[in-house]
Each structure stands twice: as C-alpha cells, then as structure tokens.
C-alpha positions as semicolon CSV with decimal commas, in nm:
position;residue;x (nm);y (nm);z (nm)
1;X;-1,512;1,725;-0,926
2;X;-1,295;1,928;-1,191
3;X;-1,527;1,845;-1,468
4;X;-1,844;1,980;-1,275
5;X;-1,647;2,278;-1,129
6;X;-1,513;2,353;-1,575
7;X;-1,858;2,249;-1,631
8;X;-2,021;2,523;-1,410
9;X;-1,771;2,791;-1,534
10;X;-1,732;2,708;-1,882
11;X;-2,073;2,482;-1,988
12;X;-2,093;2,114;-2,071
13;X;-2,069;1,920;-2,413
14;X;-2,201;2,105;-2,680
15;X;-2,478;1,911;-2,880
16;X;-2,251;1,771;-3,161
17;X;-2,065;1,599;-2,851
18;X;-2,391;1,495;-2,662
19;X;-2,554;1,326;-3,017
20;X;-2,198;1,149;-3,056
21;X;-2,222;1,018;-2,688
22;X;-2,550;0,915;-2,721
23;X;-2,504;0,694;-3,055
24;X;-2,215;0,520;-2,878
25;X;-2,427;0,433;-2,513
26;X;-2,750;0,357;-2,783
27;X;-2,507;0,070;-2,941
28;X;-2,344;-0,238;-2,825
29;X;-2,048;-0,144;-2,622
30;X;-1,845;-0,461;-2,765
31;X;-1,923;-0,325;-3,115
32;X;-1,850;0,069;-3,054
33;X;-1,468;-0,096;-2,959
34;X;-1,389;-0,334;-3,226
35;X;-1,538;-0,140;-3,502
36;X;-1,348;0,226;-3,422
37;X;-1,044;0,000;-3,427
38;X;-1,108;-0,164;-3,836
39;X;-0,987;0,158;-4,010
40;X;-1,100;0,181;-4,394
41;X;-0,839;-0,040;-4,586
42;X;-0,768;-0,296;-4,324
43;X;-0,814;-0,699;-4,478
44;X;-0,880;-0,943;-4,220
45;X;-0,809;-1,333;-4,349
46;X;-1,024;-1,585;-4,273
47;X;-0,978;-1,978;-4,373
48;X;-1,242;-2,171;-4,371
49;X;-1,294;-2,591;-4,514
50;X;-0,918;-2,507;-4,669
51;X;-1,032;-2,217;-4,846
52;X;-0,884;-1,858;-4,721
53;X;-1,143;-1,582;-4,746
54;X;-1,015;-1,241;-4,752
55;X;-1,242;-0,902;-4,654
56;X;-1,135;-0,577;-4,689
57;X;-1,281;-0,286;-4,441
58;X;-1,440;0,014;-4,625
59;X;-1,637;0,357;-4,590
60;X;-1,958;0,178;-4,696
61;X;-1,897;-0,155;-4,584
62;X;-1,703;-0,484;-4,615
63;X;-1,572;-0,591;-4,931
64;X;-1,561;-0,956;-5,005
65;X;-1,490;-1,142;-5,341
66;X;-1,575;-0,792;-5,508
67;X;-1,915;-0,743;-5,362
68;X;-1,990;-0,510;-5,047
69;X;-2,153;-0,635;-4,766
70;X;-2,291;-0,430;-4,524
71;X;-2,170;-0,700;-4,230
72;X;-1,979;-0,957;-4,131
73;X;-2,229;-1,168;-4,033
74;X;-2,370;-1,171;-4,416
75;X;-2,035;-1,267;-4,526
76;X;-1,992;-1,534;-4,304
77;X;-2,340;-1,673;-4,387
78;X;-2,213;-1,624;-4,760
79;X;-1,921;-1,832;-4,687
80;X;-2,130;-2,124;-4,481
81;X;-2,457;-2,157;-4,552
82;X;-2,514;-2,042;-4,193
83;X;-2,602;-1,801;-3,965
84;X;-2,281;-1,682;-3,746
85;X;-2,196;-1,386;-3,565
86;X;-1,951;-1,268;-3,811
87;X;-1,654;-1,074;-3,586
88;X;-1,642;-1,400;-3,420
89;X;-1,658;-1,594;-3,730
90;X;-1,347;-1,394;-3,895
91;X;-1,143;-1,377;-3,570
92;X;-1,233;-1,052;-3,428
93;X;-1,377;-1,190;-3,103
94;X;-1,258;-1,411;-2,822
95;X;-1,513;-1,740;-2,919
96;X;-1,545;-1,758;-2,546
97;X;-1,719;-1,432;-2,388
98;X;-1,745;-1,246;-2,713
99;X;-1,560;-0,912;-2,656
100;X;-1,245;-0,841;-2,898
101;X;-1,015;-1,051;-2,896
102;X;-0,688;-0,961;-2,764
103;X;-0,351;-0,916;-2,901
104;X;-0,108;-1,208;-2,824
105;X;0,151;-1,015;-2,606
C-alpha cells in the first residue's frame, strides 16, 4: 500500500528503472542471481580427469587458458568434449535442482 500511495504522489519507476526490470524478468531468474554475484576478477577452480582448470570472471567474458569465452558452458565443452551446462559444470550450481549452490554454513 505505501508504494502505490508514493507512487500516486510522487510517480513510479522512471524508464531507466522499468528497462532494467524488464531485462531481469526477460532472463532466467537462476541466472540474474548467480551472475550479479561473479564480480569482474573473481577465478573459480575447477578439476576435472586430475587436471585443475582455472577461469577468471571478466567485463567481456570468461577467461580461460588465455582465451575469452563468452560462457561457461563453451568452456566446459572445451574442457570435455561435451556439452554441459557450465555453472553446474564449474560448481556454481547445486547438481540436483540447478539453482546456486549454497554456501556451506
């Protein structure tokens, strides 16, 4: 009720706001979360047949044995051969209902 009664007296969202709201309800809720947590700079580890993979987070992408990757999933298909849903691949996901993983508390 306070929002519609500020709403009323002041106006709603300006458009910036709406456009912003909109991308995030157009795109995979699961995604909006885990991605807006990986801050540019953040490695994630990932071993795989005794190897350990590492991938950096960037502005433009994800940065793995120097070449950017515009995905997970294409590094983890790099990596195996085969096609894999690539937050789940490097960790980021619980393997069982696919939303982020949580933290062990």
């Amino acid at each position: 009720m306070a929002w519609r009664l500020q709403e009323k007296a002041y106006g709603g969202h300006d458009a910036a706001t709406l456009k912003l709201l909109k991308s995030f309800a157009d795109q995979d809720a699961g995604k909006v979360v885990l991605f807006r947590k990986l801050k540019p700079g953040t490695t994630v580890i990932r071993e795989y047949q005794g190897v350990r993979h590492i991938v950096t987070i960037t502005e433009g992408g994800f940065v793995w044995e120097g070449r950017t990757y515009g995905s997970l999933s294409a590094i983890a298909h790099a990596i195996t051969g085969s096609k894999w849903n690539g937050p789940r691949f490097i960790g980021l996901r619980d393997p069982n209902n696919g939303r982020p993983a949580r933290k062990a508390s």
